[in-house]
N, C-alpha and C positions, 0 to 999 in steps of 0.2 A: 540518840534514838534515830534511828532510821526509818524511812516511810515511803513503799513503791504503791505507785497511785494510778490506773491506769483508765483509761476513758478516751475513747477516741471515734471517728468517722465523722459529727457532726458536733456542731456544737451545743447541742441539747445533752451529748455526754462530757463533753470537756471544759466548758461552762462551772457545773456542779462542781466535777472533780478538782478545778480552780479553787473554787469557795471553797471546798474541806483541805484543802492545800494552803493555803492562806488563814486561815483559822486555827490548823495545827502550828503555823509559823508562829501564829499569835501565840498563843501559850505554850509554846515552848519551842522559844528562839535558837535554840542551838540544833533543833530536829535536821538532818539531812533527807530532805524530799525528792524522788527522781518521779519519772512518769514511764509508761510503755504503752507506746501507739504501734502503729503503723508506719510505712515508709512514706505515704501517701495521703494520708488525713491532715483534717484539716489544726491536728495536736498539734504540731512541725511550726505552725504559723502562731499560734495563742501559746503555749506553751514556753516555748525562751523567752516570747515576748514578755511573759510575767516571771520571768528570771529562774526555769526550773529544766533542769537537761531532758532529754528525751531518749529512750530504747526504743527498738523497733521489733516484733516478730509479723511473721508473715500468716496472714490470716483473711479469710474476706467472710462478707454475712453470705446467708441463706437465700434465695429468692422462692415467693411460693410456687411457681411452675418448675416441670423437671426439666432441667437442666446440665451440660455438660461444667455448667459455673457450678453448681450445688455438688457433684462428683468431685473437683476441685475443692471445694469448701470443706466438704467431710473428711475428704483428706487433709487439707491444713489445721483440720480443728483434731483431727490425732494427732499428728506431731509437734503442734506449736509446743504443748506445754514442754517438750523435750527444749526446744529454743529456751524458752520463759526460764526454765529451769536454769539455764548457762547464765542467766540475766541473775536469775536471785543469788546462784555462787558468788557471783561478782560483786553485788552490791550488799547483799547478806542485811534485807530488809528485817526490821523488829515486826512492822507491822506493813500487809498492801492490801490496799483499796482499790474499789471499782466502784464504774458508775453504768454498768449495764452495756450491750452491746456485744457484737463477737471480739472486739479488741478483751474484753473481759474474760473472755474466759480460760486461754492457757496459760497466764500468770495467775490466775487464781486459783485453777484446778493445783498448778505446780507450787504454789503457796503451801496449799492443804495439803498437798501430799510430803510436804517438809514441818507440817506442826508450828506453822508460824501462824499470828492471830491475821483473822483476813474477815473484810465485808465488804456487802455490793449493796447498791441501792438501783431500784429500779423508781425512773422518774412518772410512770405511763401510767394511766387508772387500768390496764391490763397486763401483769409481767408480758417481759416479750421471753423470747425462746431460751435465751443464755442465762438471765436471771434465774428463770425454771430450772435447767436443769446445773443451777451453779448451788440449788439449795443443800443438796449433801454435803456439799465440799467445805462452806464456810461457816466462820463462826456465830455472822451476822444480816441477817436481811433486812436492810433499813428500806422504809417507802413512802412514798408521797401521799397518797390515798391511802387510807383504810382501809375503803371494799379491796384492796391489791393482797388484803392479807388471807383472805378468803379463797384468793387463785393459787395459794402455792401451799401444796399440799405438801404436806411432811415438814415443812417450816417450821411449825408451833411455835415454842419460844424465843424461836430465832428473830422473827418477825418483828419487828420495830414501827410503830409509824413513826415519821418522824419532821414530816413534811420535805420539800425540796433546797438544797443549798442555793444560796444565789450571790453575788458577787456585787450586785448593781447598787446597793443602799436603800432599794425601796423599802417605802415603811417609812424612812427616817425623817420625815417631815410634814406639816402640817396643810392644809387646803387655802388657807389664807397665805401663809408663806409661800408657798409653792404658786401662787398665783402675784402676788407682788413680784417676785422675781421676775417673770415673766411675763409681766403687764396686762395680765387678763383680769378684766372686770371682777369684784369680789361678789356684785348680783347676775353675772350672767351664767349661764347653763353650760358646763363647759361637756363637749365631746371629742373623743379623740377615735382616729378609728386608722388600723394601720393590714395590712397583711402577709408580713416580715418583711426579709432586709433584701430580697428580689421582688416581692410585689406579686398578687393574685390578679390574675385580668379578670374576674367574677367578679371580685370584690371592690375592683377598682373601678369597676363598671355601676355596681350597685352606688358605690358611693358619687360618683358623678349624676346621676339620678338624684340622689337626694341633697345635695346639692342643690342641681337646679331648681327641683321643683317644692323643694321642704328649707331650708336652709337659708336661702335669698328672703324669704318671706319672715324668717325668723329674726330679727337684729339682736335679740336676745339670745342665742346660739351660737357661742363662742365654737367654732368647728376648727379639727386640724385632722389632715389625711396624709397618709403618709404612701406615697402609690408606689416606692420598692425601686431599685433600680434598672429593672426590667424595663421596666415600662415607663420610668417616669418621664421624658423623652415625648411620648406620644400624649402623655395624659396632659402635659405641661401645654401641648398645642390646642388641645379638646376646651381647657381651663382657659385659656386665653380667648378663643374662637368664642368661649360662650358669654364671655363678659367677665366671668367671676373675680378677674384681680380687684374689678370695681367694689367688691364689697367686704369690706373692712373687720368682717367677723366672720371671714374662709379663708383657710390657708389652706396650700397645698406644697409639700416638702418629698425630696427623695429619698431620706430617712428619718426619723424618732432621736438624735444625740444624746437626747436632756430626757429619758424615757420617767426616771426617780420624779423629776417635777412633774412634769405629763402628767404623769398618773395619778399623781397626791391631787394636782389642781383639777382633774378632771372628778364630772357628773356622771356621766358614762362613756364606755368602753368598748368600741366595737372591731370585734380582730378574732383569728384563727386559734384553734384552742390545741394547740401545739403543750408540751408539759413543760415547758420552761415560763412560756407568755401566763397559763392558769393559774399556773405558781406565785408569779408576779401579781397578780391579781387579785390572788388568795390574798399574800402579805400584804397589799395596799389596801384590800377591804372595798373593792372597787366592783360597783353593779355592771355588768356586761352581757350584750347580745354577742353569742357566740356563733360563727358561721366557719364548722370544722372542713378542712382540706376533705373531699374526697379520694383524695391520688394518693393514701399515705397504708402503708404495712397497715394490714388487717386491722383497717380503719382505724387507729389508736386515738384519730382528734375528735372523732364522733365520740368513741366510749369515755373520753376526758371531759370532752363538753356536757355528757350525762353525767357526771357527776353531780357538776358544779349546777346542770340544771334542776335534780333531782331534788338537791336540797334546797333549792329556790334561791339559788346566787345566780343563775344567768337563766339572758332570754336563749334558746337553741334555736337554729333558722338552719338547714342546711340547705345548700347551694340551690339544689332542684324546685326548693320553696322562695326565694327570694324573687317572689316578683316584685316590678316594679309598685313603689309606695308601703313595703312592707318595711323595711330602718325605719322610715314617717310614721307610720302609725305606732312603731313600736315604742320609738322616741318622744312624741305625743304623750303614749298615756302612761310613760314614767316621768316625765317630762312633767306632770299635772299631779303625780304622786309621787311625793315628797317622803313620807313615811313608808312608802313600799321600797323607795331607792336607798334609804337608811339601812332596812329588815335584809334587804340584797346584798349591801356589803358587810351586815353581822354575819350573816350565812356565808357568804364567800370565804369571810375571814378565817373561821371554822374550819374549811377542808382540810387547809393543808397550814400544818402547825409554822410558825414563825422558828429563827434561828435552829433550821435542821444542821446548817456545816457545823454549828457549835453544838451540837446533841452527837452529833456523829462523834467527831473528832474525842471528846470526852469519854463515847463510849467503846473508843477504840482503844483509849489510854484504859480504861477501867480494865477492859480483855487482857491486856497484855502487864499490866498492874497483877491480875488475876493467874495467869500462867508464871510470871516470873515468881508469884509466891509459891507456886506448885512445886517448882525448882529448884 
């Protein structure tokens, strides 16, 4: 069997596409997996790394102002699939996959126009534009959210939820393990609070604040921030200047390594609600104040963090609202409710269903199960 996988520009799509790539390996070892990014994405570097080759076509996204980039774009999004198409002659996939994105869609359009079994998942609580208009073509529309099944019309049956694939192992451990390992008290309140793998200067701002003025006061407050590599440099000076290495229950780190433990050991979670990190969040069952990016494609981390808020698994703060002592009081009066922070990570858990790579991957074997009986 063969299997072209394609997910590319960031890693909130190549990520996933790993997990249903490693999952298919799983059950069935002899599978030949390739992928098709980009010349330039960040596939090139995660990709070989986890042992799988790479194709390229030339393609770039949309931006929402007009542009002479978007004139280029539309044209690369007509003839990629011509490319895509040279790609599937050669490898002459059984089955290809996507994980959303403009990498996704002229191998997918050139999929379906060859009759070969194909699905995409969209990670976002909003499809974005490729997933839309990728619903004629494919066989399968898997999604993370629920309410996502609601955004794409003409889908019907296609529509899957199925939650997010993830690669990290979260989930697979317990809060007393996960805190032995890692030497954190088994009665203290643990928080963890991060705003990806370069770091939010908002965020990094807020959580120095509470810090100083919430945190120090707490001994019972196991804290760890993680301030990105941006910035962490300047934060490391502000942490030092202000005392805080002196107290034995704040850390401060330039990345999250051990994120599976973090999470399991952690009380709560405070971080950007990106569809990789919610997902994560989801799977560990983990209560969190969400504080979504502003700066992102037609706000996707606001409409992610309503999800998660809506059903009562997060606190939602956006940036503009984060004044000083607002994490403190939030953390306080979860902090004192014990049974509200249980009920937050049953709801979390909820959103987004557990083992999506292995619901996908099964249900790309049943597709193609189903067409070769046709044949």
């Amino acid at each position: 069997m063969k299997v072209l996988i394609t997910g590319g520009g960031t890693g909130g799509h190549v990520n996933p596409a790993l997990a249903v790539a490693d999952k298919i390996k799983e059950y069935c070892p002899e599978a030949e997996i390739a992928f098709v990014g980009t010349p330039d994405g960040i596939e090139n570097e995660l990709v070989p790394a986890a042992g799988y080759p790479v194709y390229h076509v030339n393609v770039i996204g949309f931006r929402r102002k007009l542009s002479l980039r978007n004139v280029r774009a539309a044209w690369l999004a007509l003839v990629s699939p011509l490319r895509a198409a040279g790609i599937i002659r050669k490898f002459k996939p059984d089955i290809v996959f996507g994980t959303g994105g403009y990498t996704s869609w002229p191998i997918l359009v050139a999929a379906s126009r060859k009759k070969i079994v194909t699905g995409v998942h969209e990670a976002n609580a909003v499809p974005g534009l490729a997933v839309r208009k990728l619903v004629p073509y494919v066989d399968r529309v898997f999604v993370n959210f629920k309410v996502s099944m609601q955004q794409l019309p003409g889908a019907g049956e296609k529509a899957m939820h199925v939650g997010c694939p993830l690669r990290s192992g979260i989930g697979n451990i317990g809060k007393a393990e996960a805190r032995r390992r890692l030497g954190i008290p088994q009665d203290s309140f643990s928080v963890v609070s991060f705003g990806g793998s370069l770091g939010a200067e908002r965020m990094n701002s807020a959580a120095f604040d509470y810090m100083i003025n919430y945190v120090t006061r707490h001994p019972e407050i196991n804290y760890l921030h993680a301030a990105g590599g941006r910035y962490f440099d300047g934060e490391v000076e502000k942490f030092l200047a202000a005392g805080l290495d002196n107290y034995p229950n704040i850390r401060l780190v330039k990345y999250i390594t051990d994120m599976p433990l973090r999470l399991a050991a952690a009380d709560l979670v405070i971080c950007r609600s990106g569809a990789i990190t919610v997902s994560e969040l989801s799977r560990a069952g983990k209560a969190s104040i969400l504080i979504p990016s502003p700066n992102v494609t037609d706000n996707q981390q606001y409409k992610n963090a309503r999800v998660l808020s809506d059903c009562g698994g997060a606190v939602l703060i956006e940036e503009k609202d984060l004044a000083d002592g607002r994490l403190a009081d939030e953390t306080e009066r979860l902090k004192n409710d014990p049974e509200k922070l249980r009920a937050m990570g049953d709801s979390i858990r909820a959103v987004s269903p557990p083992d999506a790579e292995g619901v996908i991957a099964k249900e790309l074997f049943r597709l193609l199960a189903g067409k070769i009986a046709k044949e």
